[in-house]
N, C-alpha and C positions, 0 to 999 in steps of 0.2 A: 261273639267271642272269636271266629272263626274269621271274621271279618277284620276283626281288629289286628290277630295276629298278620294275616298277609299284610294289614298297612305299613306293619313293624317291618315285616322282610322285605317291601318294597321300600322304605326309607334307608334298609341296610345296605340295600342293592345299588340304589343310587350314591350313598356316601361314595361304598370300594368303588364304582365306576367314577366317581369325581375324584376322589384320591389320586388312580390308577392314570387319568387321563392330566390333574396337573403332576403327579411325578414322571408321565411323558415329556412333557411340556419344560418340566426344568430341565430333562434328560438333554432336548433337544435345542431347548436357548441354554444350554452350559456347551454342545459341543458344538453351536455355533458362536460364543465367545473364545471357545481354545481358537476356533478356526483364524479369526479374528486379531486377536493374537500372535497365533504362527506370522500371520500376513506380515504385519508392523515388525515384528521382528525382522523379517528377512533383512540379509546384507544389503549394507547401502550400497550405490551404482560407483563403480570403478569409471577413469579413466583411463581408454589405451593409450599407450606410451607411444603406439604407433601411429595415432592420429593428433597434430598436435593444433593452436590453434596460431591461426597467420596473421606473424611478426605487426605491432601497429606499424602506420606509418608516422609521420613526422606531424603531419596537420591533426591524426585522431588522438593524435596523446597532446597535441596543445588542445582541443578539444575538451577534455578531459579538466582543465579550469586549476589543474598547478599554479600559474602565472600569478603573484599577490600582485595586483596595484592598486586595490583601492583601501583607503587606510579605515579603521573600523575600530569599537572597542567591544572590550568580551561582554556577555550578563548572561547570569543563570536564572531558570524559571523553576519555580519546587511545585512538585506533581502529590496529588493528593496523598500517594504513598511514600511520601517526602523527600523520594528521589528528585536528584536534580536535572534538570537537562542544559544545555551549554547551549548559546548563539554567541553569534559574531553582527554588532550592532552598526549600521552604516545610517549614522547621526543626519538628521536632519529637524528643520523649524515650520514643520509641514503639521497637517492637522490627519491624514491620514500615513499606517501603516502596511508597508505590505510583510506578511510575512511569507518567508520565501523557505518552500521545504526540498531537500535533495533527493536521488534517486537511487535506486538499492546499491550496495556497495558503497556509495558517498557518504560524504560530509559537507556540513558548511565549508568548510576550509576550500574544498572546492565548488564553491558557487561563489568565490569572490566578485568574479568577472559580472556574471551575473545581479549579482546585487549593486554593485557599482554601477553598471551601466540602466539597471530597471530605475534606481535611485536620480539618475541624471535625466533618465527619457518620462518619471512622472512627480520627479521635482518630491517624492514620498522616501518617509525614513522606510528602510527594509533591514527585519530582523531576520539574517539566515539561522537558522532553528538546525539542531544536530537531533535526529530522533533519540530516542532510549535506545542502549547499547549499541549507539555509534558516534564519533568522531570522539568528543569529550564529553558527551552527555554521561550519566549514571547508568547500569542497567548491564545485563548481558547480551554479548553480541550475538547478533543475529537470532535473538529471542525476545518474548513478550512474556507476562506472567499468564496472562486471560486473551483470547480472541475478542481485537477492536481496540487495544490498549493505547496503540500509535494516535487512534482519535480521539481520547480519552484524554491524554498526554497535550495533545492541539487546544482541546475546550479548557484545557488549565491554562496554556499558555495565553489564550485570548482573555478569557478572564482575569490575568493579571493584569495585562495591557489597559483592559477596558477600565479596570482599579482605578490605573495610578494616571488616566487620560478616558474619562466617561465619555467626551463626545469626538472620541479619535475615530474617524472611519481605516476598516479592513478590509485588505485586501489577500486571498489565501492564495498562495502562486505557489506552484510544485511541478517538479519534474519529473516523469517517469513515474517511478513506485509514490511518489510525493503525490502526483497528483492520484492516484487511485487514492489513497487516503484522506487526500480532501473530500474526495464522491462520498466516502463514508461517514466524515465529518455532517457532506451536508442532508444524511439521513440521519442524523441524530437530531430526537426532538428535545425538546426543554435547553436548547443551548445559547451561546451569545449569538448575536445575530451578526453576519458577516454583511458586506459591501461590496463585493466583488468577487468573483474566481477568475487566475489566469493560470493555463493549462500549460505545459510544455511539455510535449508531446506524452502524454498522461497514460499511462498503462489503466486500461479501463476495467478487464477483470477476464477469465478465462473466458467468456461465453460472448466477449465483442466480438464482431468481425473485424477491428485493428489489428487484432493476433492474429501474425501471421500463421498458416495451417501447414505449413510443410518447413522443417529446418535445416539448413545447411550443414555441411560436414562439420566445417570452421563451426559452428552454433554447438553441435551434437560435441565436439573438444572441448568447449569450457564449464556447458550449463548442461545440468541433468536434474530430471524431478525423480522421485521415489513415487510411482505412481501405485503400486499396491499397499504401500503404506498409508497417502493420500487416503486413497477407499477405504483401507480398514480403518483409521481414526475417525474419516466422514460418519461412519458405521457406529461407534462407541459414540462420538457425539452424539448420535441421534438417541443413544437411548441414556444419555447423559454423563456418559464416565468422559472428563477431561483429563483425567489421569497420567496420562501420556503422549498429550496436547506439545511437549519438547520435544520430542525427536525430531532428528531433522529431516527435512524432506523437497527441500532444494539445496544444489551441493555446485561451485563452482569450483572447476580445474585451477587451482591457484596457490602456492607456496603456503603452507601451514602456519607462515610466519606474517601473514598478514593479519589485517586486524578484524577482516570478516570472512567466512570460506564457505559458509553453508546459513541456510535459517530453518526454520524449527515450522512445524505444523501450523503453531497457534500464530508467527511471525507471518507465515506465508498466506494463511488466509487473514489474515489484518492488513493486506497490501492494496486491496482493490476490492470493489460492491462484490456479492455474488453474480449480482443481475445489474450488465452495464445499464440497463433501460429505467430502473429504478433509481439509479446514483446518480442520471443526469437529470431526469425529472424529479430529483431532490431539490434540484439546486432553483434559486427564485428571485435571485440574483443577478447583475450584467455577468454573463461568462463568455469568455475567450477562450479557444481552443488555437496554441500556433505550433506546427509540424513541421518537420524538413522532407522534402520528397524524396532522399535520400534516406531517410531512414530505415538503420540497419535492425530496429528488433518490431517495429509496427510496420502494417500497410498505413502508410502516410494518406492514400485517397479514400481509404474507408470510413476516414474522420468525420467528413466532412456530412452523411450521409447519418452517420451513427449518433451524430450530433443533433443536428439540425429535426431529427425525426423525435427525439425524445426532451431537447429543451429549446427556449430561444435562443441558445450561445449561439456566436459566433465562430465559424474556422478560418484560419487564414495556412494556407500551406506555403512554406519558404521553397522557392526552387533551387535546388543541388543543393539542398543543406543538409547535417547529417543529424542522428538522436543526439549528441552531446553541442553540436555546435550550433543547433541550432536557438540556445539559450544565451550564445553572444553574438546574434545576427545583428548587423546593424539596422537590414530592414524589417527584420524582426520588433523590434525595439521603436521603429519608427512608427509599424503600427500599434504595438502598445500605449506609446502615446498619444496616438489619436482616440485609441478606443476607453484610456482614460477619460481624455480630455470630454468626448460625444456623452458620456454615461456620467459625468459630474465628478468622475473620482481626485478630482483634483484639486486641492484649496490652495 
């Protein structure tokens, strides 16, 4: 009897010690969600007024791919969530496409140059693609609904292609933020299978050595991350709340009347792999990686190393050429077409 009652008060004892110890435990994951919280809350990053960012010159704003001369017509692509996205189609009676994606802040609109001349140097129609919520596409700017959506958005657009021309070879060509998106494109399993990647000058992801590591004054005047916001949503994602996946947490110095100023959490990390090293050992494909040695937001000679170590691509670095211009180089372009023509992408 006596026996039995202490089993009882050691069963009791252990319950209030496992109560006591998970009402710690929520005590202690509730006041690290406020914490959490507070974080993502803070104010977003100001601009001073005292530091401004230095006037373009004449060549980076042609750069910049304003200029229409090549003639094109529109076509929308509808994305599973029946949003539509906008390109600009430069017609061709070729048997491959290339689709050509732009780079943060852009549009097709400015990748005419671009596709006009890829179109001429591999004889390939090229559809400039406008992502979700930019140029004309559908969508909110500088937003995603879900992290990865931009490559999500890309496997519709190929898929349609593939539709309405089963035996068209692809070719995915992106600049800047384009290209990180392809990286991600080409770790996704179960999708169309592509024919190529051409890189221009590709934003590989925070943890490549192309990022450069220290930024200039002029750099610190236009672009600013929300970096404890970053970590506190890192944080909630991991233990699954996407909840607050929009805020924004990259912000550029720029007229409020433009048509993009800032992008959102779930925007900024759909831009690029987490792990440049996984994104290019995705890829299984011929790839091309072409940089200008001038380029003002990557180390231009890091490519070559960061590449070459993690896929077969190839890099070709343009001398004195800059991040935007070097996607209307003409010796740029010359080696494109060579590196069509060696790898078959050409019919």
């Amino acid at each position: 009897m006596k026996t039995h009652f202490f089993k009882i008060i050691l069963v009791a004892l252990c319950i209030t010690m496992n109560t006591a110890t998970a009402q710690n435990e929520a005590k202690q994951f509730e006041k690290v969600q406020n914490e959490i919280i507070n974080l993502i809350n803070l104010p977003n990053p100001t601009f001073s007024p005292d530091i401004v960012p230095k006037p373009m010159t004449p060549e980076a704003i042609a750069d910049l791919g304003f200029e229409q001369t090549y003639k094109n017509i529109s076509q929308k692509f509808t994305m599973r969530d029946g949003k539509q996205l906008f390109s600009y189609v430069y017609k061709s009676e070729s048997n491959t496409t290339i689709i050509l994606l732009h780079g943060i802040l852009s549009s097709s609109y400015l990748m005419n140059q671009t596709a006009g001349l890829l179109k001429e140097a591999t004889n390939s129609e090229v559809v400039a693609l406008d992502f979700r919520g930019h140029g004309q596409s559908d969508g909110k700017p500088g937003d995603v609904d879900y992290i990865n959506q931009y490559a999500d958005d890309l496997e519709d657009v190929i898929s349609e292609i593939k539709n309405e021309k089963p035996n068209q070879k692809i070719i995915l060509a992106g600049h800047s933020m384009g290209g990180g998106i392809i990286l991600r494109y080409a770790m996704k399993e179960n999708t169309p299978k592509v024919d190529g990647y051409l890189l221009f000058a590709p934003y590989l992801g925070v943890n490549s050595p192309t990022v450069k590591t220290t930024n200039s004054v002029e750099e610190q005047a236009f672009i600013k991350l929300h970096m404890n916001r970053i970590i506190g949503l890192k944080m909630m994602n991991a233990i699954g709340d996407t909840t607050h996946n929009n805020l924004p947490v990259l912000f550029f110095n720029l007229p409020e009347s433009m048509p993009i100023t800032k992008y959102s959490y779930s925007a900024n990390e759909s831009m690029s792999p987490l792990d440049y090293k996984k994104g290019l050992s995705a890829i299984d494909k011929p790839l091309l990686v072409v940089v200008g040695s001038e380029d003002e937001a990557f180390d231009a000679y890091k490519f070559t190393s960061a590449v070459t170590e993690n896929s077969t691509g190839e890099v070709y670095i343009v001398e004195n050429e800059t991040h935007n211009g070097v996607r209307h180089n003409k010796k740029a372009m010359e080696v494109i077409s060579l590196w069509t023509k060696n790898h078959k992408l050409q019919w």
